[in-house]
PyMOL CGO cylinders between C-alpha atoms (Angstrom):
from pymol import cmd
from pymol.cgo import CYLINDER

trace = [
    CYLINDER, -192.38, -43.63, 44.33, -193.72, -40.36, 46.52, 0.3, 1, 1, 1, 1, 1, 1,
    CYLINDER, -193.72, -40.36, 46.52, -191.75, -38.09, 45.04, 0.3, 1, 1, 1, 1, 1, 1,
    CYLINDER, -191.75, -38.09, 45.04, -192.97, -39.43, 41.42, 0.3, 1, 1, 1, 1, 1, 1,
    CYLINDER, -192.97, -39.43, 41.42, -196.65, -38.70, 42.55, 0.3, 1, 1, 1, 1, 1, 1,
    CYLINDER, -196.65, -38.70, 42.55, -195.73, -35.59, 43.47, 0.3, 1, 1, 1, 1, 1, 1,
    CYLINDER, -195.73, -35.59, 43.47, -194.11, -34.15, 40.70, 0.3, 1, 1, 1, 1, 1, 1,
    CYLINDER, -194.11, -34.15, 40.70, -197.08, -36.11, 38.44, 0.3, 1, 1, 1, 1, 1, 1,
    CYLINDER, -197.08, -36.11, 38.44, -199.87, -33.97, 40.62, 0.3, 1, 1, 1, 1, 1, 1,
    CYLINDER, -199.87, -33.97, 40.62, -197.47, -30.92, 40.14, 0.3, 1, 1, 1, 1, 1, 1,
    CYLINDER, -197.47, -30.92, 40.14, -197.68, -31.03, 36.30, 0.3, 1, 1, 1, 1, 1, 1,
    CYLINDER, -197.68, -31.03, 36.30, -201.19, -32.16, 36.33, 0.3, 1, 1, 1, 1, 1, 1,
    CYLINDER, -201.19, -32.16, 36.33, -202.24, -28.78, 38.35, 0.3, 1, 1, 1, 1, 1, 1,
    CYLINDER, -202.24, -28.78, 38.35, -199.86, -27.01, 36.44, 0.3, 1, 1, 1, 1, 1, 1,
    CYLINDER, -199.86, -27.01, 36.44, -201.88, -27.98, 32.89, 0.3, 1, 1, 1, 1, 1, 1,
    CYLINDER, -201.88, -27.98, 32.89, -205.34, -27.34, 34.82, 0.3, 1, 1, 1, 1, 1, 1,
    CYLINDER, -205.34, -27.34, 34.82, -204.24, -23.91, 35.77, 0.3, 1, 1, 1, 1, 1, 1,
    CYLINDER, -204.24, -23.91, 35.77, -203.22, -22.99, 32.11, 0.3, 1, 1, 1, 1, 1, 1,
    CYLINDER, -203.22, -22.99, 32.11, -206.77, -24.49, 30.59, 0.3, 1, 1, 1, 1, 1, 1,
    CYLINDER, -206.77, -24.49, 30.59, -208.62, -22.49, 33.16, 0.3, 1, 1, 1, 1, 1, 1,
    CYLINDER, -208.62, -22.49, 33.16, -206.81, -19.42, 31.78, 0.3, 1, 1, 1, 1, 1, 1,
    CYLINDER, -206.81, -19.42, 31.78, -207.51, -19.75, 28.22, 0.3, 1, 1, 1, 1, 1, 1,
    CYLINDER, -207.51, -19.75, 28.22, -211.69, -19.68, 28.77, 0.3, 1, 1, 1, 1, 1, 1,
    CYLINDER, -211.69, -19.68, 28.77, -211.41, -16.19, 30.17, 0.3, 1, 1, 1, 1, 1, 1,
    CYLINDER, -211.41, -16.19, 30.17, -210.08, -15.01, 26.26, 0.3, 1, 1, 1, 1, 1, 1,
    CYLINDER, -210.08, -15.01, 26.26, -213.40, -15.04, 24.59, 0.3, 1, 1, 1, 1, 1, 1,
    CYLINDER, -213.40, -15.04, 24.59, -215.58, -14.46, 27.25, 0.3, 1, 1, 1, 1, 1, 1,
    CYLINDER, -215.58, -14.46, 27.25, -217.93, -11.78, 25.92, 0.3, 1, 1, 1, 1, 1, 1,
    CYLINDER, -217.93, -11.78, 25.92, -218.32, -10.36, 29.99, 0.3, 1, 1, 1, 1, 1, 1,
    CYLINDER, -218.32, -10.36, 29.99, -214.91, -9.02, 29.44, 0.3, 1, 1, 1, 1, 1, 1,
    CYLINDER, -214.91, -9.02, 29.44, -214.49, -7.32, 26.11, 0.3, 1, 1, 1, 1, 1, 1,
    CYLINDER, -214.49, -7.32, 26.11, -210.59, -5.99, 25.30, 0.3, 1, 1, 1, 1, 1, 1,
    CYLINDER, -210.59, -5.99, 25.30, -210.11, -2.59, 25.95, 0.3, 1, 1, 1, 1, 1, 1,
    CYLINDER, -210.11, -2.59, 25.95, -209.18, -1.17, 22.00, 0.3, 1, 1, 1, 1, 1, 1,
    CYLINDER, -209.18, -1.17, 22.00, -207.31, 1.77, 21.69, 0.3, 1, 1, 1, 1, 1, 1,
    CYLINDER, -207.31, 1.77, 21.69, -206.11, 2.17, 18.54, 0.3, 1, 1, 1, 1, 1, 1,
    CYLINDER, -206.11, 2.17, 18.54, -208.79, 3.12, 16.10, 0.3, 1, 1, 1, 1, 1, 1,
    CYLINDER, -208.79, 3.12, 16.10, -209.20, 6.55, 18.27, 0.3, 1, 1, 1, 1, 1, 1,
    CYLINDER, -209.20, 6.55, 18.27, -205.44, 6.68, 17.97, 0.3, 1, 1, 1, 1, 1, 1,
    CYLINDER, -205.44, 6.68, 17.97, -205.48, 5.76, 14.03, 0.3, 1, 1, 1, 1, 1, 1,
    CYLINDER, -205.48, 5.76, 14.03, -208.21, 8.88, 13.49, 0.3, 1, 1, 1, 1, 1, 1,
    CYLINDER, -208.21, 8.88, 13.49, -205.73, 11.10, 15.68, 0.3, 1, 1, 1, 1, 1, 1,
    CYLINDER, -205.73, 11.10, 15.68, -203.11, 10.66, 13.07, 0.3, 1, 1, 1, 1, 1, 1,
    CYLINDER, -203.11, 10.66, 13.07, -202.60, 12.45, 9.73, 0.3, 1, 1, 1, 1, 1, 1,
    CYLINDER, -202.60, 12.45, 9.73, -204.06, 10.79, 6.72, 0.3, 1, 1, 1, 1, 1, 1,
    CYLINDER, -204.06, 10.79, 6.72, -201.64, 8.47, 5.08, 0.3, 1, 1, 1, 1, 1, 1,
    CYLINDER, -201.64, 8.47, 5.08, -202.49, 7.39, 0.85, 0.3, 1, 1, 1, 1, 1, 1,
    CYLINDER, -202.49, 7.39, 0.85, -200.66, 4.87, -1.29, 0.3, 1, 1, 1, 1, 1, 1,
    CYLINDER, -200.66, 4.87, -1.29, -199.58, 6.58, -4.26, 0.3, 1, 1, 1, 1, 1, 1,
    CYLINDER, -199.58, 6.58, -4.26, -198.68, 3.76, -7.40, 0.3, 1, 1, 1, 1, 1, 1,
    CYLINDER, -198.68, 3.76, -7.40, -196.08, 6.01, -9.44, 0.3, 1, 1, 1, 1, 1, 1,
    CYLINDER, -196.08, 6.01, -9.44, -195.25, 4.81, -13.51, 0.3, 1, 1, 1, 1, 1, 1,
    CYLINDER, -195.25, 4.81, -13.51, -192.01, 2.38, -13.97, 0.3, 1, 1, 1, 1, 1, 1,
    CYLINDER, -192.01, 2.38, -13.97, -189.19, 4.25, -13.93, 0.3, 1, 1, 1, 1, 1, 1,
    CYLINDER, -189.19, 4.25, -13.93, -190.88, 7.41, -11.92, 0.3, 1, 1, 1, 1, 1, 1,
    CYLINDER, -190.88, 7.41, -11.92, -189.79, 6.93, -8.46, 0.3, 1, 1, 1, 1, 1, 1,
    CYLINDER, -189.79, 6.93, -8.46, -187.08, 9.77, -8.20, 0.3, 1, 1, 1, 1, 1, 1,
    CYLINDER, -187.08, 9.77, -8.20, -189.53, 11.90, -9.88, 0.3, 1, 1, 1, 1, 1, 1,
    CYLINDER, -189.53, 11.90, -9.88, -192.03, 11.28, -7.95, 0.3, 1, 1, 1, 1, 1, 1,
    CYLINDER, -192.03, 11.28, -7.95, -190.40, 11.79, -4.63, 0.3, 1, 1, 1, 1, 1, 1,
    CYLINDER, -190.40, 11.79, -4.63, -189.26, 15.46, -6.27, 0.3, 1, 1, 1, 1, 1, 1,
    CYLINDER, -189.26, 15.46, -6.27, -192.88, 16.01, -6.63, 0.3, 1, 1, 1, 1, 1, 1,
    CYLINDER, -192.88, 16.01, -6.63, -194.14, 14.82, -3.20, 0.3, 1, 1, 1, 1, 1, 1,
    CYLINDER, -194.14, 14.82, -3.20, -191.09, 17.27, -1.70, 0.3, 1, 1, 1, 1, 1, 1,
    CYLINDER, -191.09, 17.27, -1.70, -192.50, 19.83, -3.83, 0.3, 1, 1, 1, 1, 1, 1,
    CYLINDER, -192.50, 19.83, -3.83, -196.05, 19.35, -2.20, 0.3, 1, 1, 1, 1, 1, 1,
    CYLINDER, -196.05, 19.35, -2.20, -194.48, 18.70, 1.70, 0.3, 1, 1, 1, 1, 1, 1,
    CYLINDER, -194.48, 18.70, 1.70, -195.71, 15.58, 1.93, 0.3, 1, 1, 1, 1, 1, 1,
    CYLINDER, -195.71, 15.58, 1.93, -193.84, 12.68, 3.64, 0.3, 1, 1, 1, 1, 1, 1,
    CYLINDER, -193.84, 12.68, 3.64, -192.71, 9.33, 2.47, 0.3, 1, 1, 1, 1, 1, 1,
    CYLINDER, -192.71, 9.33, 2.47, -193.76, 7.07, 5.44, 0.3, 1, 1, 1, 1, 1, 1,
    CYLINDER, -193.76, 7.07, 5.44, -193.09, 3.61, 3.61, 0.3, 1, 1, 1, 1, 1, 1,
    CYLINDER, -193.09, 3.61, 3.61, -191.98, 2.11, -0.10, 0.3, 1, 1, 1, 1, 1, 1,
    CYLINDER, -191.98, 2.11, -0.10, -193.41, -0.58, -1.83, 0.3, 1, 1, 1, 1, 1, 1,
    CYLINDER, -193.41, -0.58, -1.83, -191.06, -1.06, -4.26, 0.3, 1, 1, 1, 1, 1, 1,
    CYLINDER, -191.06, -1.06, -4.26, -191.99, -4.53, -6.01, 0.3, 1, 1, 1, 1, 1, 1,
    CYLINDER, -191.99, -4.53, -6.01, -195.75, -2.74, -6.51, 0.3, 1, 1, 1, 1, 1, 1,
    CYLINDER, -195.75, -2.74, -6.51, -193.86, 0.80, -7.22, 0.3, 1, 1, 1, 1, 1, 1,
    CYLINDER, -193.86, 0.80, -7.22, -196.44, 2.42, -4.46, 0.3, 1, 1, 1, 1, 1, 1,
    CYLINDER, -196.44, 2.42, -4.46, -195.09, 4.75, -1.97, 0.3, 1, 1, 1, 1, 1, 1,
    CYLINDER, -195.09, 4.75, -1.97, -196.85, 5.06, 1.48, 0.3, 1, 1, 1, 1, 1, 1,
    CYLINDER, -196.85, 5.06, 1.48, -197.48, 8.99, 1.82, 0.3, 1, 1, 1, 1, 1, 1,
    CYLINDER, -197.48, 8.99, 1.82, -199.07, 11.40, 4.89, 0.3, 1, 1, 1, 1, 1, 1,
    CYLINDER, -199.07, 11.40, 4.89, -200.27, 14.41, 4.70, 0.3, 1, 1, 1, 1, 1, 1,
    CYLINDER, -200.27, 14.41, 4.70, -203.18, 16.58, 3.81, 0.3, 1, 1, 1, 1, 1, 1,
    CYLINDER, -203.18, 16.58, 3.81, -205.92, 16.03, 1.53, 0.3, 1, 1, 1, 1, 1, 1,
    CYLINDER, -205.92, 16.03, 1.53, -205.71, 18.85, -0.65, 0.3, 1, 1, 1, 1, 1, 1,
    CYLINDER, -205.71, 18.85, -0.65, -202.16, 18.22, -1.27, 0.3, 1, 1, 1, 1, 1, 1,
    CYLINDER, -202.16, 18.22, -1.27, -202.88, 14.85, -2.06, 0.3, 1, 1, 1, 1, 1, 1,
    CYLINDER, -202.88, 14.85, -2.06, -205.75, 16.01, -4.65, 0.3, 1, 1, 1, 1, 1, 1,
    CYLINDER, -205.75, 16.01, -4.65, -203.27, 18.20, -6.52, 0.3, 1, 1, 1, 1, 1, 1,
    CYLINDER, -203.27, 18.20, -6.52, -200.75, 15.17, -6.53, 0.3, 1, 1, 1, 1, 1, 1,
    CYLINDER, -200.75, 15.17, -6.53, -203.06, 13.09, -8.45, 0.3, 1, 1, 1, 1, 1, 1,
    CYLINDER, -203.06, 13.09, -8.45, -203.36, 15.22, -11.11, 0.3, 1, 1, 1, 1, 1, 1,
    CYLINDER, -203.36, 15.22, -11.11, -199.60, 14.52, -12.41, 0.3, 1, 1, 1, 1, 1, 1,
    CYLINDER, -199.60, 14.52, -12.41, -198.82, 12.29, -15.39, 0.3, 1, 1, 1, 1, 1, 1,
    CYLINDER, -198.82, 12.29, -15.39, -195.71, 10.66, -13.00, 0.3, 1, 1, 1, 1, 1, 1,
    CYLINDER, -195.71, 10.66, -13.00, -198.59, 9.40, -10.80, 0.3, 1, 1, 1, 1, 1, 1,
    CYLINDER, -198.59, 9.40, -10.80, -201.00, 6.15, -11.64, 0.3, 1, 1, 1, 1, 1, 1,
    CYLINDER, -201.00, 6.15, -11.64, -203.43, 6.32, -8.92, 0.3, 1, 1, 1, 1, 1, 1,
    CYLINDER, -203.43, 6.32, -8.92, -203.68, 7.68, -5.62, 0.3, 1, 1, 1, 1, 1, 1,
    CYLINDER, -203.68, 7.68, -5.62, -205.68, 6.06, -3.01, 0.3, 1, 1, 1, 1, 1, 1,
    CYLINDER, -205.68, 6.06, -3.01, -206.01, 6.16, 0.81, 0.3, 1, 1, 1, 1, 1, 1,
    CYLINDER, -206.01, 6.16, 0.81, -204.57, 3.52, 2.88, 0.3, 1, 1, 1, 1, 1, 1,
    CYLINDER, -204.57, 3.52, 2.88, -207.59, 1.16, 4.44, 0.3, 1, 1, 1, 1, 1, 1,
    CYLINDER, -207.59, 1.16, 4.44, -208.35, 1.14, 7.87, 0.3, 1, 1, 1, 1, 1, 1,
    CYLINDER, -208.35, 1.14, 7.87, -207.87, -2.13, 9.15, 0.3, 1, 1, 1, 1, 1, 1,
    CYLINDER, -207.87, -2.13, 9.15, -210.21, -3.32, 12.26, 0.3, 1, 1, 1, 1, 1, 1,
    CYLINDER, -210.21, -3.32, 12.26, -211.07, -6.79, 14.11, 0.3, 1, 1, 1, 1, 1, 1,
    CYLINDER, -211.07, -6.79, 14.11, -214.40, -8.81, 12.67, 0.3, 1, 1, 1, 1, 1, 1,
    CYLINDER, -214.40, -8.81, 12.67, -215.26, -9.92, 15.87, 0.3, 1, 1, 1, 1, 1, 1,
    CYLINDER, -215.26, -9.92, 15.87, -216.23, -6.11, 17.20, 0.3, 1, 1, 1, 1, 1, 1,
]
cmd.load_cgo(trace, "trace")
């Protein structure tokens, strides 16, 4: 029967410390320390270029042509994730391979 109590009291302390724990997350007193939009501004530019159906090879010649790099592909939405410089990117819109070019959104927190 003691050793029942005692392993009851042991989970019931166990729960208390774990409830205690979670009021700490959204206490305003201690906001998280955020990083990563300095380290997103550090970082080249990246832009989602939407290429015509059928384009893709063609359109990876031209990005090669204008040293920019292919970061990620989209296929199903035929967009290809691209870094590099502005200006390159400017002269890369003007090509009939090429539907749109538009820079990728930075993404940040509401609750900031």
């Amino acid at each position: 029967m003691k050793k029942r109590i005692y392993t009851s009291l042991g989970c019931v302390a166990l729960l208390c410390s774990g409830i205690g724990a979670w009021s700490y997350a959204d206490n305003p007193a201690f906001p998280p320390i955020d990083n990563r939009t300095e380290q997103a501004k550090q970082q080249p530019s990246r832009f989602f270029v939407k290429y015509h159906s059928g384009a893709e090879q063609q359109t990876r010649e031209l990005l090669r042509l204008h040293q920019l790099e292919v970061v990620e592909t989209l296929e199903k939405q035929q967009v290809l994730v691209v870094s590099g410089r502005e200006e390159q990117i400017n002269k890369l819109s003007q090509s009939e391979l090429i539907d749109y070019v538009e820079p990728e959104p930075i993404r940040s927190f509401y609750a900031q």
